[in-house]
N, CA, C and O atoms as a GROMACS GRO file, in nm:
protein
  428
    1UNK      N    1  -2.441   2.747  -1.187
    1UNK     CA    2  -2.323   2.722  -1.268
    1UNK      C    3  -2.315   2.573  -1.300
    1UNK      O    4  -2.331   2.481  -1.220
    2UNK      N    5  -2.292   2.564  -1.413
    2UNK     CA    6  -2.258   2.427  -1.429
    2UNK      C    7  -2.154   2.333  -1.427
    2UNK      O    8  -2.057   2.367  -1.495
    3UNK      N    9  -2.145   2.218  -1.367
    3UNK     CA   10  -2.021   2.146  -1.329
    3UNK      C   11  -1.923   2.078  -1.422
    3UNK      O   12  -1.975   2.052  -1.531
    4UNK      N   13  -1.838   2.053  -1.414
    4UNK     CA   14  -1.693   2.012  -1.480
    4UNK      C   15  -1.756   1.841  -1.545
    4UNK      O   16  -1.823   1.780  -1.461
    5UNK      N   17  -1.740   1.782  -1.659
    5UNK     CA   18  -1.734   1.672  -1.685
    5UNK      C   19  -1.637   1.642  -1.595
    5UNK      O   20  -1.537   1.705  -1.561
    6UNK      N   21  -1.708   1.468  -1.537
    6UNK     CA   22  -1.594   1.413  -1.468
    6UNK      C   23  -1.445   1.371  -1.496
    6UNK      O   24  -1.376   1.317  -1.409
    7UNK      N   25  -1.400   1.400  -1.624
    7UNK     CA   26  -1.282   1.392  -1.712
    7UNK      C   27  -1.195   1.537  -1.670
    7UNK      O   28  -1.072   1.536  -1.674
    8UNK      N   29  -1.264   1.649  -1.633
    8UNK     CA   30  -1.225   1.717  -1.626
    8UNK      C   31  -1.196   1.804  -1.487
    8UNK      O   32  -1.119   1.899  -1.477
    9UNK      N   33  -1.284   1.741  -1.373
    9UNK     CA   34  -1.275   1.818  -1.278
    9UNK      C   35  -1.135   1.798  -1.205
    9UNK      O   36  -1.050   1.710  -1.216
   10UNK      N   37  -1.142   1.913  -1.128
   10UNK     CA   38  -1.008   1.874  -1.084
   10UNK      C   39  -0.985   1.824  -0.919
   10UNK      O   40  -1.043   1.868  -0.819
   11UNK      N   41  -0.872   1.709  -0.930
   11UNK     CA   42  -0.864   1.578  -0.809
   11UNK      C   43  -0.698   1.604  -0.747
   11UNK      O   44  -0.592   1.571  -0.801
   12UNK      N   45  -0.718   1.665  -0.631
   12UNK     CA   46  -0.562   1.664  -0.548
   12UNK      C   47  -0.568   1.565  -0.446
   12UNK      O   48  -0.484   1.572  -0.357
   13UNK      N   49  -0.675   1.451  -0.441
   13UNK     CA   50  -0.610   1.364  -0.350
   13UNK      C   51  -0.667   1.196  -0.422
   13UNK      O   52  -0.774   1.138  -0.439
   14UNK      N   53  -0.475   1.164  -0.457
   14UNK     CA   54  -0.463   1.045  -0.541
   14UNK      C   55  -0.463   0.936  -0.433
   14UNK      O   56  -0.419   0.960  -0.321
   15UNK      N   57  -0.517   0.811  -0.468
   15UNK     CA   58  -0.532   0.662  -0.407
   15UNK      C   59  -0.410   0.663  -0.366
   15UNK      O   60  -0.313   0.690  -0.438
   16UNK      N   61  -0.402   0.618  -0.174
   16UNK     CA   62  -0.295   0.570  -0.135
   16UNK      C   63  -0.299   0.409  -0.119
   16UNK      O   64  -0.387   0.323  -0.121
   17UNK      N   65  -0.124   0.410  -0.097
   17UNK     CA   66  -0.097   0.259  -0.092
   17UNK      C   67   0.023   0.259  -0.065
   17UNK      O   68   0.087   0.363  -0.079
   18UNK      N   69   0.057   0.192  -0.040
   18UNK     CA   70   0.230   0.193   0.005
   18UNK      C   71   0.313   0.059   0.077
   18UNK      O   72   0.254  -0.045   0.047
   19UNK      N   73   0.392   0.043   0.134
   19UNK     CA   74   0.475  -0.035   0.248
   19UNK      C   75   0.541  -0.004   0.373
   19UNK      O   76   0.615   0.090   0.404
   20UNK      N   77   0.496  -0.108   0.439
   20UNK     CA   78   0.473  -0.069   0.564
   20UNK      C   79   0.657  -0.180   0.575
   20UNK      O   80   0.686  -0.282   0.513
   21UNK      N   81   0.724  -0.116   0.658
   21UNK     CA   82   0.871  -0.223   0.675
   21UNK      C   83   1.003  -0.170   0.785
   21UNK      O   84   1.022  -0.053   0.816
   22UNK      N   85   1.068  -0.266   0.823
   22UNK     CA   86   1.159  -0.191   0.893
   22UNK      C   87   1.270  -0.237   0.933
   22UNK      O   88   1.262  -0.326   1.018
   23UNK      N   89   1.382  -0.201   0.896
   23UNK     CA   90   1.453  -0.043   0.831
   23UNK      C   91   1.357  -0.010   0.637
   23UNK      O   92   1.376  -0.082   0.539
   24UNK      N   93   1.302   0.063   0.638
   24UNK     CA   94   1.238   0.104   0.507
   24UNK      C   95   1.310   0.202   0.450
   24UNK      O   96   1.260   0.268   0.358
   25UNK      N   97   1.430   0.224   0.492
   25UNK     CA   98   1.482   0.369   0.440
   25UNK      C   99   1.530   0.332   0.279
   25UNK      O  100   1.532   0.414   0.188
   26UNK      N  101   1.577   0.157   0.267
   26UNK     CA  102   1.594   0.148   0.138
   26UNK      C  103   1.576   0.072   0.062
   26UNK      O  104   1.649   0.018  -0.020
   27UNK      N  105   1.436   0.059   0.096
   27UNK     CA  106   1.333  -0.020   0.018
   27UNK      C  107   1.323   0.045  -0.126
   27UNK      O  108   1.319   0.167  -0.107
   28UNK      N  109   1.317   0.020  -0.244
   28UNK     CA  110   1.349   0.071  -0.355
   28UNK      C  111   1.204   0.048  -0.434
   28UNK      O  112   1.187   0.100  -0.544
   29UNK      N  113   1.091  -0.042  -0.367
   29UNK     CA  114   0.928  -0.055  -0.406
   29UNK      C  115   0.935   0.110  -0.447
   29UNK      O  116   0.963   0.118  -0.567
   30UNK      N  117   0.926   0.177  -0.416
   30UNK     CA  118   0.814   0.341  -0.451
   30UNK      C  119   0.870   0.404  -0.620
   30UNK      O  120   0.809   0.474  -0.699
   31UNK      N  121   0.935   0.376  -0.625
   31UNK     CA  122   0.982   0.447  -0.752
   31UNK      C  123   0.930   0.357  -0.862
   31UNK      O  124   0.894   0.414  -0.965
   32UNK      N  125   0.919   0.197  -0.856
   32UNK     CA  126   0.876   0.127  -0.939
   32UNK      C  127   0.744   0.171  -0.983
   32UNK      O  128   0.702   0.208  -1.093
   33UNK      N  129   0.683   0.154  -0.855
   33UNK     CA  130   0.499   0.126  -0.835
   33UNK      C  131   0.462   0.267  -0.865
   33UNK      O  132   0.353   0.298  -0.912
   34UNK      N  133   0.547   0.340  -0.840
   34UNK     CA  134   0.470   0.503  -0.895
   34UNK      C  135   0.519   0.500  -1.051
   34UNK      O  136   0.432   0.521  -1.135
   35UNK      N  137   0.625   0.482  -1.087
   35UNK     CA  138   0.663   0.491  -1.247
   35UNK      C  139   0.486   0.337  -1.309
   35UNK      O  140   0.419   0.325  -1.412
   36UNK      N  141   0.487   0.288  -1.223
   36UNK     CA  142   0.378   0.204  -1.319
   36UNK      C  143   0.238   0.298  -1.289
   36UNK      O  144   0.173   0.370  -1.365
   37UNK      N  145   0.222   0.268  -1.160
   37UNK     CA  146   0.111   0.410  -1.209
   37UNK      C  147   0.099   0.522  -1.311
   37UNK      O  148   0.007   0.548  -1.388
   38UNK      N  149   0.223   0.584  -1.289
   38UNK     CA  150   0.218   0.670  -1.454
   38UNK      C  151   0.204   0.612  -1.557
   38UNK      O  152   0.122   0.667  -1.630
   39UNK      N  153   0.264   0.495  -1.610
   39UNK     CA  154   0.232   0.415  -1.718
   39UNK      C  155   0.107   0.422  -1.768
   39UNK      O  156   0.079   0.475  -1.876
   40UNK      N  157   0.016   0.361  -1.682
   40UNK     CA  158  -0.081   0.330  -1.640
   40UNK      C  159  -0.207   0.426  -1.609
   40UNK      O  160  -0.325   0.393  -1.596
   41UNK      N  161  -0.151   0.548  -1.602
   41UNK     CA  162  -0.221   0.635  -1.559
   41UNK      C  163  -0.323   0.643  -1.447
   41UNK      O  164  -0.417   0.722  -1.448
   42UNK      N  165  -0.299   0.558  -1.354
   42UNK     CA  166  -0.346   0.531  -1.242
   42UNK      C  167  -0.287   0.672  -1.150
   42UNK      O  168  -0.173   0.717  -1.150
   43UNK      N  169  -0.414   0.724  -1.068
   43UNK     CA  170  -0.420   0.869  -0.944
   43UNK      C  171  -0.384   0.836  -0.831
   43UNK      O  172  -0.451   0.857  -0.731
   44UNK      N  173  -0.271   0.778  -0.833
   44UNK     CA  174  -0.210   0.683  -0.668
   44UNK      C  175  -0.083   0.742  -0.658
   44UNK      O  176  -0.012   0.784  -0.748
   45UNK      N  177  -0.057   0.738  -0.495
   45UNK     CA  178   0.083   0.725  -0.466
   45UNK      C  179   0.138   0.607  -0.386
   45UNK      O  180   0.099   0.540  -0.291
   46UNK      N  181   0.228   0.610  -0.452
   46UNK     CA  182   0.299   0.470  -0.308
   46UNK      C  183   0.429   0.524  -0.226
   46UNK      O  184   0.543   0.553  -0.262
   47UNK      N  185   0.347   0.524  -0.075
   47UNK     CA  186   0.443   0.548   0.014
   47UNK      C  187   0.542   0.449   0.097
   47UNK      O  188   0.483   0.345   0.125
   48UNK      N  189   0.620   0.451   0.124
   48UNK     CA  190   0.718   0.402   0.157
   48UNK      C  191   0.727   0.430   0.336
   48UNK      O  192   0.788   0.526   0.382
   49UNK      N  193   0.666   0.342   0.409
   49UNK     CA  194   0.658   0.398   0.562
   49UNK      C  195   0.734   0.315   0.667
   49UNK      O  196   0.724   0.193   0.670
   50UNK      N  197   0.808   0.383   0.750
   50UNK     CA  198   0.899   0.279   0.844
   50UNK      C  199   0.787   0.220   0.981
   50UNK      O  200   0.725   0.299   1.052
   51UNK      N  201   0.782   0.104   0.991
   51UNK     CA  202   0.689   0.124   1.087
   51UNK      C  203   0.746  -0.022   1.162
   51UNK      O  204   0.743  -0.141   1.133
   52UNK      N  205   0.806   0.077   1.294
   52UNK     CA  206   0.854  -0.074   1.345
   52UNK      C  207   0.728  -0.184   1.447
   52UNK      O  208   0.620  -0.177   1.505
   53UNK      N  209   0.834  -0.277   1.416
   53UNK     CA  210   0.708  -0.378   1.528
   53UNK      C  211   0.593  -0.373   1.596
   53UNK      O  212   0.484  -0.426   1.574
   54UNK      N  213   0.636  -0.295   1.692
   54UNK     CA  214   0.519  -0.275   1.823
   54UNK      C  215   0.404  -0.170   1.770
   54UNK      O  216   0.300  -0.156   1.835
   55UNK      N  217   0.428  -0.105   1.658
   55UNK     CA  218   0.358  -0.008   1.586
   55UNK      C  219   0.252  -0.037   1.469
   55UNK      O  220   0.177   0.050   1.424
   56UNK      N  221   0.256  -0.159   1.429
   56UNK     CA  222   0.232  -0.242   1.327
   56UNK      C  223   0.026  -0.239   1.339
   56UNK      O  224  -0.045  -0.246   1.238
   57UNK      N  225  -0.012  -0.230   1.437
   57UNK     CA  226  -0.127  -0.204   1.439
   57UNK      C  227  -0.153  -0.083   1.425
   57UNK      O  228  -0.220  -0.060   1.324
   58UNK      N  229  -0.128  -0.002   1.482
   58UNK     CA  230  -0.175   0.104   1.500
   58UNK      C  231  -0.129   0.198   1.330
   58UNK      O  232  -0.163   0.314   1.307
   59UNK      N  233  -0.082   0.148   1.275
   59UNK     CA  234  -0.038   0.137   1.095
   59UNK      C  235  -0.129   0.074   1.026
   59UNK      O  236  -0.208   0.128   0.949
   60UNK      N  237  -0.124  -0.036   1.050
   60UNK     CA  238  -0.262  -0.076   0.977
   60UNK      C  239  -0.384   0.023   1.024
   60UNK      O  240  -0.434   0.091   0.935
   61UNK      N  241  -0.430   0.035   1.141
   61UNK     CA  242  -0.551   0.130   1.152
   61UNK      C  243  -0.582   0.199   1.085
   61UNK      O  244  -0.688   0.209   1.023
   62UNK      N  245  -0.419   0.309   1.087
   62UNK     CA  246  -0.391   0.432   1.033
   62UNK      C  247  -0.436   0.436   0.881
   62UNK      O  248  -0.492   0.543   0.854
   63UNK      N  249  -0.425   0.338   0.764
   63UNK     CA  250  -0.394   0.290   0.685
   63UNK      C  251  -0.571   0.286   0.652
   63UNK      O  252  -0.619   0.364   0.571
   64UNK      N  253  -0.624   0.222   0.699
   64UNK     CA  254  -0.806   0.199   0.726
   64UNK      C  255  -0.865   0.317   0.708
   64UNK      O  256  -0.961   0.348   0.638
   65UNK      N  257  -0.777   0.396   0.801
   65UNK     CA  258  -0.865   0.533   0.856
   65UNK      C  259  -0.852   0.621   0.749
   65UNK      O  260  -0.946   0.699   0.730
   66UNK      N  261  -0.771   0.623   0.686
   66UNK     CA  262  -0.701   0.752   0.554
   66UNK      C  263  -0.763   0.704   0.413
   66UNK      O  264  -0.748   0.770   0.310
   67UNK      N  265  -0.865   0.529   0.424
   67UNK     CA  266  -0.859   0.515   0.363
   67UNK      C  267  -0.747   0.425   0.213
   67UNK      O  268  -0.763   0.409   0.092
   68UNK      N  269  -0.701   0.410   0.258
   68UNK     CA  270  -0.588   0.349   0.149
   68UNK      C  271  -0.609   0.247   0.083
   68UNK      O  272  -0.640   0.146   0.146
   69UNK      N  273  -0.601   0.244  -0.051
   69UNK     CA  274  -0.674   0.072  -0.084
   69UNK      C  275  -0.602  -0.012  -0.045
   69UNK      O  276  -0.661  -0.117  -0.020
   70UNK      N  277  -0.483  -0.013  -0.024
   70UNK     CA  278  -0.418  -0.120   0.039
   70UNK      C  279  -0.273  -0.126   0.048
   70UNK      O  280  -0.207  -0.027   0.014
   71UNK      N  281  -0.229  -0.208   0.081
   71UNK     CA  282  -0.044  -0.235   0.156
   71UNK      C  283   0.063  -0.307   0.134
   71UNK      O  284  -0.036  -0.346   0.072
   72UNK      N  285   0.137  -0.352   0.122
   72UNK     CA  286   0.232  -0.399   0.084
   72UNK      C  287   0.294  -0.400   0.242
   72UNK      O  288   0.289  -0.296   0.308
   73UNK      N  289   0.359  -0.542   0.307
   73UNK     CA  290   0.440  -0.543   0.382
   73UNK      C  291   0.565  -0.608   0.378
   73UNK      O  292   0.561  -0.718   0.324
   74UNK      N  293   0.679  -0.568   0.422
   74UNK     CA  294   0.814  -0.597   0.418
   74UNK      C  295   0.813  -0.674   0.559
   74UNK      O  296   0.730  -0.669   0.650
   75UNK      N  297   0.966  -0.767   0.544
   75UNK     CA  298   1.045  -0.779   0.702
   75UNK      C  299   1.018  -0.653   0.787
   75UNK      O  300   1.022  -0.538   0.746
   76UNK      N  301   0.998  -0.683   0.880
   76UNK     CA  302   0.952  -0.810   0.974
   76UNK      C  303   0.820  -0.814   0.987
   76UNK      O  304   0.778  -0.854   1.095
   77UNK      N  305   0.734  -0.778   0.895
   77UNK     CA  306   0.583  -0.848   0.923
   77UNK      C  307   0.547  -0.885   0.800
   77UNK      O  308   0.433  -0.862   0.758
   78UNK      N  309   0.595  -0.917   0.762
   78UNK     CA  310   0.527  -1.038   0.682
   78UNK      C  311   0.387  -1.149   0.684
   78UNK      O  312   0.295  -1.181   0.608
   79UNK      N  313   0.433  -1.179   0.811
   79UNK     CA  314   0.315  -1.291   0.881
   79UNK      C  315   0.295  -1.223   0.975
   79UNK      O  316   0.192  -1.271   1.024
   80UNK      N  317   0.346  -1.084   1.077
   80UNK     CA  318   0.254  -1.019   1.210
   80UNK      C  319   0.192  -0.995   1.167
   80UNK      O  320   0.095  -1.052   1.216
   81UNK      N  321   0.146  -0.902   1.043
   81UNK     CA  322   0.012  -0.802   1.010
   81UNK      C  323  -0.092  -0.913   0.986
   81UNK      O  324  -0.205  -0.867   0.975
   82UNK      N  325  -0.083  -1.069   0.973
   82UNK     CA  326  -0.220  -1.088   0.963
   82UNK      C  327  -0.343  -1.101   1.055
   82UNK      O  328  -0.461  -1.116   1.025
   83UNK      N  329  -0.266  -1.089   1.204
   83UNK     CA  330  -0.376  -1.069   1.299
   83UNK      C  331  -0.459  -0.908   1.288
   83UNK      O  332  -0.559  -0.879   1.354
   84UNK      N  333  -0.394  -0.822   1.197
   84UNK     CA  334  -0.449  -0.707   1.197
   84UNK      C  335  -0.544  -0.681   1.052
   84UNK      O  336  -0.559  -0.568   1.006
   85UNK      N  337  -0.589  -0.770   1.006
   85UNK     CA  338  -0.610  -0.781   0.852
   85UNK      C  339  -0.757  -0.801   0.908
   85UNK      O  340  -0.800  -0.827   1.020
   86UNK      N  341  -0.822  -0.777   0.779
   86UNK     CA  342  -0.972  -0.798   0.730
   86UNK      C  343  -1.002  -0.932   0.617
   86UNK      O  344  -1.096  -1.012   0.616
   87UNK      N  345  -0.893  -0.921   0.534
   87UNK     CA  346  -0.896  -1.038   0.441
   87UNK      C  347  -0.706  -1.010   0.402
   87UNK      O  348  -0.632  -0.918   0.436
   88UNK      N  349  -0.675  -1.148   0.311
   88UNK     CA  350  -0.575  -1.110   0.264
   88UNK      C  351  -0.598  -1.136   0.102
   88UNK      O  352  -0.660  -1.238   0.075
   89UNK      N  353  -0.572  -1.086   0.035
   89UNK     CA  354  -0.555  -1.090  -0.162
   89UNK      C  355  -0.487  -1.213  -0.187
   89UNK      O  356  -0.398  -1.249  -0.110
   90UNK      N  357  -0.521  -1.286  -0.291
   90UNK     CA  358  -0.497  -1.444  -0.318
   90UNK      C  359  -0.383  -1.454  -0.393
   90UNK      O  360  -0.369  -1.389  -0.497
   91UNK      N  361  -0.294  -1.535  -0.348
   91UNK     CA  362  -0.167  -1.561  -0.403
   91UNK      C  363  -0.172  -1.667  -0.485
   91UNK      O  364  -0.259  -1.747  -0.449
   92UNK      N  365  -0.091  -1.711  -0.616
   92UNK     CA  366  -0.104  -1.824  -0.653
   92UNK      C  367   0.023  -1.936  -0.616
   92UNK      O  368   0.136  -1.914  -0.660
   93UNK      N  369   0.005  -2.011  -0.563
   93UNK     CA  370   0.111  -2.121  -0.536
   93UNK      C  371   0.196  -2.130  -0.584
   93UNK      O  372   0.278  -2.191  -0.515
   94UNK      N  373   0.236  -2.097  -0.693
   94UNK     CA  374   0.362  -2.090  -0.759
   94UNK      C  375   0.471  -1.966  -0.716
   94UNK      O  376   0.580  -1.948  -0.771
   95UNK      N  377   0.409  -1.877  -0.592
   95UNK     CA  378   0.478  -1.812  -0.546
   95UNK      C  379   0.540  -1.810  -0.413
   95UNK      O  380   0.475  -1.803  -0.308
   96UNK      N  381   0.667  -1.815  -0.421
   96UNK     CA  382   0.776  -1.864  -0.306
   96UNK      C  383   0.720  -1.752  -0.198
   96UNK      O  384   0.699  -1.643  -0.251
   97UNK      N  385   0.684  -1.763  -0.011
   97UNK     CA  386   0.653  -1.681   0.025
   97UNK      C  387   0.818  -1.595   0.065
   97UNK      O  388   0.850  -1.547   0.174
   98UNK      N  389   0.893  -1.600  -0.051
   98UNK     CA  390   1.049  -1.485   0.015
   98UNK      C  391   1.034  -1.424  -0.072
   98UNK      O  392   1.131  -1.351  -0.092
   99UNK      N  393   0.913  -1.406  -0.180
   99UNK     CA  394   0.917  -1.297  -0.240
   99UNK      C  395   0.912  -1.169  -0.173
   99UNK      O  396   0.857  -1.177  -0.063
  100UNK      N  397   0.959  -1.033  -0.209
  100UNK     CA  398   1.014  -0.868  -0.188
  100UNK      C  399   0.912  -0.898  -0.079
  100UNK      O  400   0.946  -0.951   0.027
  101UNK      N  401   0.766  -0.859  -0.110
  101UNK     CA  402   0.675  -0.822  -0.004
  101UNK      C  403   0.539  -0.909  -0.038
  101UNK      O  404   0.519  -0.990  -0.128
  102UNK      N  405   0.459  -0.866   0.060
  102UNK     CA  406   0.321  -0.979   0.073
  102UNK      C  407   0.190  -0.895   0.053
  102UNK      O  408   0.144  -0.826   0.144
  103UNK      N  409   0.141  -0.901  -0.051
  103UNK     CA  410   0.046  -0.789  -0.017
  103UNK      C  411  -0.088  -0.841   0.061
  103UNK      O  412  -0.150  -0.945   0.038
  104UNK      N  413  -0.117  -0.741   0.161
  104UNK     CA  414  -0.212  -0.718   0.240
  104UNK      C  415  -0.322  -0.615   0.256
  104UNK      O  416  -0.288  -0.497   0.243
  105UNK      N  417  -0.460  -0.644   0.286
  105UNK     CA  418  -0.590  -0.515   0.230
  105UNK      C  419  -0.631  -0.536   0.395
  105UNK      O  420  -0.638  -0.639   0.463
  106UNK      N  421  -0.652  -0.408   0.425
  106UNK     CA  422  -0.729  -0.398   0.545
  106UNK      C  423  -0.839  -0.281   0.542
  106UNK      O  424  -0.906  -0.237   0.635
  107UNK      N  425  -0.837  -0.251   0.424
  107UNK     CA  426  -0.911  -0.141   0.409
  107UNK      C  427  -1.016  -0.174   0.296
  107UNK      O  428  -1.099  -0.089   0.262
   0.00000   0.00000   0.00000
């Protein structure tokens, strides 16, 4: 049998990414970043995950392990997650670090 053009086959598991934060219950990131994905037509979701302190590694792992291209972190890790990082994505100086969130790749 012959196979599906790659335009056409069919894909139920979209690029994760999300924020990691805590209290996250009303973080308002996911509705943006998924309405731009649709824009965009980008196969991602962005999740929205509470992940307190002492948990913060074992999130990033998690995060590695599933695959995810990458993260977004809120208060209060901002600056913890970088002992758990691989690299971090380049900011340009003109950006205040109190911006919303910091993005971070560990995957």
């Amino acid at each position: 049998m012959e196979s599906l053009p790659a335009s056409l086959e069919l894909d139920f598991q979209p690029q994760l990414t999300g924020v990691f934060s805590s209290p996250a219950r009303q973080n308002p990131t996911a509705p943006m970043v998924e309405a731009a994905f649709r824009h965009h037509g980008i196969y991602a979701r962005y999740i929205t995950c509470e992940v307190p302190p002492a948990a913060l590694g074992d999130a990033v792992r998690g995060a590695r392990a599933m695959g995810w291209m990458g993260f977004n972190c809120s208060i209060p890790h901002k600056t913890a997650v970088i002992q758990h990082l691989d690299r971090l994505a380049s900011q340009p100086a003109s950006l205040a670090p109190s911006t919303a969130s910091s993005t971070a790749t560990a995957c």
